[in-house]
KEBA-315928 format. One line per field, with one value per residue: residue number from 0; residue in one letter; x, y, z of N, C-alpha, C, CB in turn. Coordinates in nm, 2 decimals, always signed. Glycine has a CB too. Layout:
BEGIN
k <- [NUM/...] $
r <- [a/...] $
npx <- [X/...] $
npy <- [Y/...] $
npz <- [Z/...] $
capx <- [X/...] $
capy <- [Y/...] $
capz <- [Z/...] $
cpx <- [X/...] $
cpy <- [Y/...] $
cpz <- [Z/...] $
cbpx <- [X/...] $
cbpy <- [Y/...] $
cbpz <- [Z/...] $
//
This chain:
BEGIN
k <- [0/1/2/3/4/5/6/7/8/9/10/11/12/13/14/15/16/17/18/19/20/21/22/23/24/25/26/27/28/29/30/31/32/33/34/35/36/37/38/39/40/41/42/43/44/45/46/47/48/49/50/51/52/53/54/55/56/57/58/59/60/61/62/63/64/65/66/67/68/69/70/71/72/73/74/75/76/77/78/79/80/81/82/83/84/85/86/87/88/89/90/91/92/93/94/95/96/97/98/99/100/101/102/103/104/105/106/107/108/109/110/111/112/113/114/115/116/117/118/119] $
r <- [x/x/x/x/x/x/x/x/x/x/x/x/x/x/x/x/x/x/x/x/x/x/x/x/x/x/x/x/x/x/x/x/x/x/x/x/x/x/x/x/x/x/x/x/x/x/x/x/x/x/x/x/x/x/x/x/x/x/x/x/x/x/x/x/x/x/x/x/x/x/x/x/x/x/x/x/x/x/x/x/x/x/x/x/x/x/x/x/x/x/x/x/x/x/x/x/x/x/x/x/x/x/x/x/x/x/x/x/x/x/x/x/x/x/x/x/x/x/x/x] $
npx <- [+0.08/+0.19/+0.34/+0.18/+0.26/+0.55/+0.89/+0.88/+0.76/+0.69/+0.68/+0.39/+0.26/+0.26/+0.17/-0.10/-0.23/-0.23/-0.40/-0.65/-0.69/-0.77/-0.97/-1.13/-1.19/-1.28/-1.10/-0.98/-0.79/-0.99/-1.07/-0.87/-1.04/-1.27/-1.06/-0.96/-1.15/-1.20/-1.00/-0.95/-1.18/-1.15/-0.92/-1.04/-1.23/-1.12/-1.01/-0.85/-0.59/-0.47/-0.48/-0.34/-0.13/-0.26/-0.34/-0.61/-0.91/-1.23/-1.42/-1.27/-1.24/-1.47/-1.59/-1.37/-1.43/-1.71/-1.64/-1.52/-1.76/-1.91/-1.80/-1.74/-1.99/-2.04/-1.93/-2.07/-2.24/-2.63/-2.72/-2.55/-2.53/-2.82/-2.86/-2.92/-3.11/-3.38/-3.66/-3.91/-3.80/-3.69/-3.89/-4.02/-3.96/-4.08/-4.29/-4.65/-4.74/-4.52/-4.41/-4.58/-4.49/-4.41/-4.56/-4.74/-5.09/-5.26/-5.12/-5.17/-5.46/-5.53/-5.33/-5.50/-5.71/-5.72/-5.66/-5.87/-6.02/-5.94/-6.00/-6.31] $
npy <- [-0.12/+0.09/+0.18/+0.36/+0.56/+0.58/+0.73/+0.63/+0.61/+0.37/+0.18/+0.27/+0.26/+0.01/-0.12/+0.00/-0.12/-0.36/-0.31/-0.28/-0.49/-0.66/-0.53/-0.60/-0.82/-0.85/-0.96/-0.80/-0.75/-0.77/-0.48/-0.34/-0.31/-0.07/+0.13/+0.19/+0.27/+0.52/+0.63/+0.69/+0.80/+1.03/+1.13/+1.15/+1.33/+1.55/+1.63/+1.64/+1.65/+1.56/+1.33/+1.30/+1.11/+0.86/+0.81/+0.77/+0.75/+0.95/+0.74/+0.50/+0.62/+0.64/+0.39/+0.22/+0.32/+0.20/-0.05/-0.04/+0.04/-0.16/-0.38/-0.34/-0.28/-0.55/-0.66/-0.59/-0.55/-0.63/-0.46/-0.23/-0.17/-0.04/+0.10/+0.46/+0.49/+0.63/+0.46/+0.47/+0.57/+0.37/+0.10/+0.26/+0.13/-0.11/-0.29/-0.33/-0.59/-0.73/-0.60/-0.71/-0.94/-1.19/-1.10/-1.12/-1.19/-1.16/-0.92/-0.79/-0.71/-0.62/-0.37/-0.25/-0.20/-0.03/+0.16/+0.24/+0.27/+0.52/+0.72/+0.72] $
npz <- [+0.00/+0.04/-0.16/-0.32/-0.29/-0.40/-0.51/-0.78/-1.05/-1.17/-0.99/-0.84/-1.02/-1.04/-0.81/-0.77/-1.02/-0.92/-0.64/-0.78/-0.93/-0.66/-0.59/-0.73/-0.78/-0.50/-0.32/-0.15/+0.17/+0.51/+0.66/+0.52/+0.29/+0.37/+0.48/+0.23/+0.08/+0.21/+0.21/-0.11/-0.20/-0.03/-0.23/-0.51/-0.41/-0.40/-0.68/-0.98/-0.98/-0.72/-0.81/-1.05/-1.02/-1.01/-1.31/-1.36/-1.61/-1.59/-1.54/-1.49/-1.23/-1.11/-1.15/-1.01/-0.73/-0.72/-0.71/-0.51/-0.27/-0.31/-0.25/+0.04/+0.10/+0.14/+0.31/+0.51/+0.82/+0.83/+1.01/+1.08/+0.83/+0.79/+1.00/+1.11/+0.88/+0.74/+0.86/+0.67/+0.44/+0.39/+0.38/+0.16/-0.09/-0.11/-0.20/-0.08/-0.02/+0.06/+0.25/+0.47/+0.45/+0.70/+0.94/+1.18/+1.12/+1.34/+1.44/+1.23/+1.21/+1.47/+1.43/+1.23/+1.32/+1.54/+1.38/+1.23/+1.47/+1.56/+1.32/+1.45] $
capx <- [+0.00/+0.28/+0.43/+0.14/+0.34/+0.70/+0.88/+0.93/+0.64/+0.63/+0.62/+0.35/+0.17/+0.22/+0.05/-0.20/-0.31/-0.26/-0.48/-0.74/-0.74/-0.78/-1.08/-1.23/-1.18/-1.31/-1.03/-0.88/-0.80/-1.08/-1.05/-0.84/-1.19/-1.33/-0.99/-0.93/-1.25/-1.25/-0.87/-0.96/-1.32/-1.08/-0.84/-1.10/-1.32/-0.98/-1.02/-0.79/-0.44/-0.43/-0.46/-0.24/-0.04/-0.25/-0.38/-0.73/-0.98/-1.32/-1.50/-1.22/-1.23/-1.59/-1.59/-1.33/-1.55/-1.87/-1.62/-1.48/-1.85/-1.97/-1.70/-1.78/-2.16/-2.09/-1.91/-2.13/-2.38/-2.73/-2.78/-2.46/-2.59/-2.98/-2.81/-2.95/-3.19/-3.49/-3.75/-4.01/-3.75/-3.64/-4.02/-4.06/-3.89/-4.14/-4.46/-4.73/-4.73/-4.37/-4.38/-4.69/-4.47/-4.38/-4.63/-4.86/-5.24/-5.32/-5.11/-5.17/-5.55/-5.50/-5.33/-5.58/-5.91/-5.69/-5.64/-6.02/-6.12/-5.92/-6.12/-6.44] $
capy <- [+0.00/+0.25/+0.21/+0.38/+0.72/+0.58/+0.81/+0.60/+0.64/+0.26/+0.14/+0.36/+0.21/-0.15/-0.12/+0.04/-0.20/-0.51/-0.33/-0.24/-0.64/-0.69/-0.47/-0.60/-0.96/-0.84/-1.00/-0.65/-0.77/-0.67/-0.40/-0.24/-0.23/+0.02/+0.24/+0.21/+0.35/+0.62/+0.69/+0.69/+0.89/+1.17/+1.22/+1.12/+1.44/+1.69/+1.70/+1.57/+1.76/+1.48/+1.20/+1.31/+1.01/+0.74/+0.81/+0.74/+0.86/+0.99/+0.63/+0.43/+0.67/+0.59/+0.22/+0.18/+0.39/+0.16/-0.17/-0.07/+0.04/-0.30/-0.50/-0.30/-0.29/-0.68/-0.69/-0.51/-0.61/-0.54/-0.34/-0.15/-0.08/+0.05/+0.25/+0.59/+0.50/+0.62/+0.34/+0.48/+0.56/+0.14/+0.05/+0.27/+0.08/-0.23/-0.37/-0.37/-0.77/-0.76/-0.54/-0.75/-1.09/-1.24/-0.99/-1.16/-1.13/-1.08/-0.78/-0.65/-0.70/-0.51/-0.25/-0.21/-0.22/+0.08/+0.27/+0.21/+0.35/+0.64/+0.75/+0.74] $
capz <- [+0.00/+0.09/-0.26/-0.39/-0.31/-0.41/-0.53/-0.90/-1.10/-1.19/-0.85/-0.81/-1.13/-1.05/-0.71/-0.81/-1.05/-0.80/-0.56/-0.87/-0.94/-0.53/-0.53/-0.82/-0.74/-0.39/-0.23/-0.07/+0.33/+0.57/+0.70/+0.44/+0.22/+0.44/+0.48/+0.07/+0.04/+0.29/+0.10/-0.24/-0.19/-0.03/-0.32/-0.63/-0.43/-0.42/-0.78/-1.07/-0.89/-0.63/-0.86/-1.16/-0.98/-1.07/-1.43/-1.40/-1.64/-1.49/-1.56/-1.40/-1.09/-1.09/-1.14/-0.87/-0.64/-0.71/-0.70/-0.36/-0.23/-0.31/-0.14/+0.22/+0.16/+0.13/+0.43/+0.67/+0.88/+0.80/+1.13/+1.04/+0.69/+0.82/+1.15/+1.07/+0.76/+0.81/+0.86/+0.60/+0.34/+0.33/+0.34/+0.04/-0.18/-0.12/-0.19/+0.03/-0.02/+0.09/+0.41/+0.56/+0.52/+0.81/+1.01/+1.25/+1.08/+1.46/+1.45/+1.16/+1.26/+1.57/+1.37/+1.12/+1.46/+1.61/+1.27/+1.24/+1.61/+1.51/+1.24/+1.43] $
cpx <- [+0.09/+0.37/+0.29/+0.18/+0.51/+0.76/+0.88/+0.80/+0.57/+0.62/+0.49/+0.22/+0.11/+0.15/-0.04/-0.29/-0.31/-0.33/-0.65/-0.79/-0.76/-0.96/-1.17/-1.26/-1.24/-1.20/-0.91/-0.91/-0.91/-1.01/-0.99/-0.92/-1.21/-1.19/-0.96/-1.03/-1.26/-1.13/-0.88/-1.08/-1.25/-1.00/-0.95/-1.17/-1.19/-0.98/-0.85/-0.60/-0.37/-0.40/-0.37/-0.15/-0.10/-0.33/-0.50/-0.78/-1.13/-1.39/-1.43/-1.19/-1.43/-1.66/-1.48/-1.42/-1.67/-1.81/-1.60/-1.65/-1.91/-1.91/-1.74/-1.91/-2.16/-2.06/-1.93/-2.20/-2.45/-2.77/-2.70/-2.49/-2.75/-2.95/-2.83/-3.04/-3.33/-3.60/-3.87/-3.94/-3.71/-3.77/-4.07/-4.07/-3.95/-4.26/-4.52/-4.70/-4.58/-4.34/-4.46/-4.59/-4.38/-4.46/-4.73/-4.97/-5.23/-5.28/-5.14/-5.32/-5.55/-5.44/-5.44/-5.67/-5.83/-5.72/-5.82/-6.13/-6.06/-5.98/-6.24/-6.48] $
cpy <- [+0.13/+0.32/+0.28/+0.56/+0.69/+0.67/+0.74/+0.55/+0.45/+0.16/+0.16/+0.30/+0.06/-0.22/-0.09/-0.06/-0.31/-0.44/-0.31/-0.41/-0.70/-0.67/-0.52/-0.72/-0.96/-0.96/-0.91/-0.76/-0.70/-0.63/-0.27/-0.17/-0.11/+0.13/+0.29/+0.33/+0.52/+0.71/+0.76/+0.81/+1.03/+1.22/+1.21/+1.31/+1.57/+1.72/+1.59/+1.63/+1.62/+1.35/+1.19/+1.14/+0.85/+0.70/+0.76/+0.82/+0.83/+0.83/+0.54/+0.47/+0.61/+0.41/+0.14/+0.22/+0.24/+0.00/-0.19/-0.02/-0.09/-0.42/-0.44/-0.32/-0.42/-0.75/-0.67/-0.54/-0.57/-0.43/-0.26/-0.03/-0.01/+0.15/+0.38/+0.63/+0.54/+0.50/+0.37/+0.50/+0.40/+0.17/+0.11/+0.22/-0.10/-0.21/-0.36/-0.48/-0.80/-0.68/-0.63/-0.87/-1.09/-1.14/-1.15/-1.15/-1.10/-0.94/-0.70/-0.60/-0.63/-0.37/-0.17/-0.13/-0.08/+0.21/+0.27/+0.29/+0.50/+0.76/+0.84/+0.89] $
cpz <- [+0.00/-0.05/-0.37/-0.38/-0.33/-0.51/-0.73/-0.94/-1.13/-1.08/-0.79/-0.88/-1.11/-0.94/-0.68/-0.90/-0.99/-0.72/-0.64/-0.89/-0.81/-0.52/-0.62/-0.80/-0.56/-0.28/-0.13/+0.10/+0.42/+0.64/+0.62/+0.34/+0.24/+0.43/+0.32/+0.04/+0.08/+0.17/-0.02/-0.27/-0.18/-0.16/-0.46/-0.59/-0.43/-0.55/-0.85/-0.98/-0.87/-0.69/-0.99/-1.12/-1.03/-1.24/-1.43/-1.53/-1.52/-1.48/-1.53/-1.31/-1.05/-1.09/-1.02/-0.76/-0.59/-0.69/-0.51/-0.23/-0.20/-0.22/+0.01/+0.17/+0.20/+0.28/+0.56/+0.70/+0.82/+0.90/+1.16/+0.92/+0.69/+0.97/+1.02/+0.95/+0.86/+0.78/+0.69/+0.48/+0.29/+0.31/+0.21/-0.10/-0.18/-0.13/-0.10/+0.10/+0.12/+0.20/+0.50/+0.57/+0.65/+0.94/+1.09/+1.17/+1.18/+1.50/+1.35/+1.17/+1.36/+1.54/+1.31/+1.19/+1.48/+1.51/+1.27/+1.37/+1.62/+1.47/+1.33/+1.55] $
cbpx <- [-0.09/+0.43/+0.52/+0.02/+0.31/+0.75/+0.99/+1.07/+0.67/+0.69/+0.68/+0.43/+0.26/+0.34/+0.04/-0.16/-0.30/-0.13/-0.43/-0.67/-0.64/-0.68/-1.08/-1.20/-1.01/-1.46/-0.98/-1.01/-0.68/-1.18/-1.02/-0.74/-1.31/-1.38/-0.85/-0.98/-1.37/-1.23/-0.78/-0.99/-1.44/-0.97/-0.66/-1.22/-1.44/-0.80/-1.02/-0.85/-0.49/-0.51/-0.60/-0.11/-0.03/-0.30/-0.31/-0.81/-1.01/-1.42/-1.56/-1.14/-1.17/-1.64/-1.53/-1.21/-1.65/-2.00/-1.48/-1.30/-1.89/-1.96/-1.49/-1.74/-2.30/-2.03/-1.84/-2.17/-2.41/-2.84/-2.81/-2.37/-2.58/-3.14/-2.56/-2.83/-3.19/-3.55/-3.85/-4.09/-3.65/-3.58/-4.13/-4.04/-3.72/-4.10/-4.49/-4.85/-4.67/-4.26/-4.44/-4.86/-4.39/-4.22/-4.74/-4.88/-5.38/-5.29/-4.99/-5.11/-5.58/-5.41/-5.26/-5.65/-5.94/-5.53/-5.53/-6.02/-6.09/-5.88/-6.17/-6.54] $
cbpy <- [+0.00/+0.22/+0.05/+0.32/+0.84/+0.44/+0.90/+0.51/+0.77/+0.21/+0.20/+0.48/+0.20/-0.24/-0.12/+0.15/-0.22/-0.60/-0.24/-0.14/-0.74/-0.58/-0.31/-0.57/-1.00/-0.86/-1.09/-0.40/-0.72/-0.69/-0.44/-0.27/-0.28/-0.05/+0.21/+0.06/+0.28/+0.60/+0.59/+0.53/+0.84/+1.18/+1.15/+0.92/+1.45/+1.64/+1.91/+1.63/+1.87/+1.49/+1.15/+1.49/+1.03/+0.66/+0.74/+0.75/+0.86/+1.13/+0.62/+0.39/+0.91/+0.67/+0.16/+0.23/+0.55/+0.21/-0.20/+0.06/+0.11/-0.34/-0.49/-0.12/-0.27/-0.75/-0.68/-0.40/-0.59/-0.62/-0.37/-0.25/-0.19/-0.10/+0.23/+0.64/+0.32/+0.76/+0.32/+0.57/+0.65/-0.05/+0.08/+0.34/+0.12/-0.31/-0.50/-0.39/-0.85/-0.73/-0.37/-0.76/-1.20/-1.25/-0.84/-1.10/-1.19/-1.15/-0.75/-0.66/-0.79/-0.56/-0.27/-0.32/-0.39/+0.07/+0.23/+0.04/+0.26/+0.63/+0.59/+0.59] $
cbpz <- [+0.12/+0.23/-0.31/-0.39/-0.15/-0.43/-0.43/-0.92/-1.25/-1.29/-0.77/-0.83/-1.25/-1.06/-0.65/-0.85/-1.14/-0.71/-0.44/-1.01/-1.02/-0.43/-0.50/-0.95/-0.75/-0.39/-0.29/-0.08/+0.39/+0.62/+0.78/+0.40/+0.26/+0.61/+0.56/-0.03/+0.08/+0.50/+0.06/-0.29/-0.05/+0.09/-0.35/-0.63/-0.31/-0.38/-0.74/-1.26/-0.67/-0.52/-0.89/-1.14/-0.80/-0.95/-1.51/-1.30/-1.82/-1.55/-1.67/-1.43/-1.08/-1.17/-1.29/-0.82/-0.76/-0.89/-0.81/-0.33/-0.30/-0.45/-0.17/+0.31/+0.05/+0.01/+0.44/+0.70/+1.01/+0.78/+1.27/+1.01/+0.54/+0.86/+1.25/+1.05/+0.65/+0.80/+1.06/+0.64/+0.34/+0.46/+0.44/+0.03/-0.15/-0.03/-0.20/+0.00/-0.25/-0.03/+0.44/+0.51/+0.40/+0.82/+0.87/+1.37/+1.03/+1.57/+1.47/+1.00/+1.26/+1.65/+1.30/+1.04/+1.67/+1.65/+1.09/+1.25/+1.81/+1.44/+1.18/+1.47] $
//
């Protein structure tokens, strides 16, 4: 990883593409997933300056991005990756059908009786 600032440009090159076939292959080490990303996100948003070093263009800065995204979403808990969602934005993105399964009828019957004495 440290040879991705050495000072000889093809040092610089050739670990860069071994960690490009790491992340793509999703075999990056855990933990270093998560710091890659955090790494890469800072210099990709500094603007083209900071990256002159490793020759991307815009659509291989963006396909690493979405490779190394994928490898941490895959590695995170689910109660990691819904901490701070709001509950009604997930449920929007489903079906009725598909929020009620695994629901009690009795609750959702008790729901319904309440929404119902609401009303009157």
């Amino acid at each position: 990883m440290f040879k991705l600032f050495a000072s000889k440009k093809r040092e610089q090159n050739a670990v860069s593409k071994k960690i490009q076939k790491m992340i793509q292959a999703k075999t990056l080490p855990a933990g270093l997933d998560e710091y890659f990303y955090n790494f890469i996100n800072i210099l990709f948003s500094k603007g083209q300056k900071e990256m002159d070093w490793l020759e991307f263009s815009p659509k291989e800065k963006q396909e690493m991005m979405t490779s190394i995204e994928d490898m941490v979403l895959e590695r995170v808990s689910t109660e990691r990756r819904l901490n701070g969602l709001d509950p009604d934005d997930i449920m929007k993105r489903f079906h009725p059908e598909d929020r009620l399964k695994g629901i009690d009828l009795k609750i959702i019957e008790a729901y319904l009786n309440s929404l119902k004495s609401k009303r009157r």
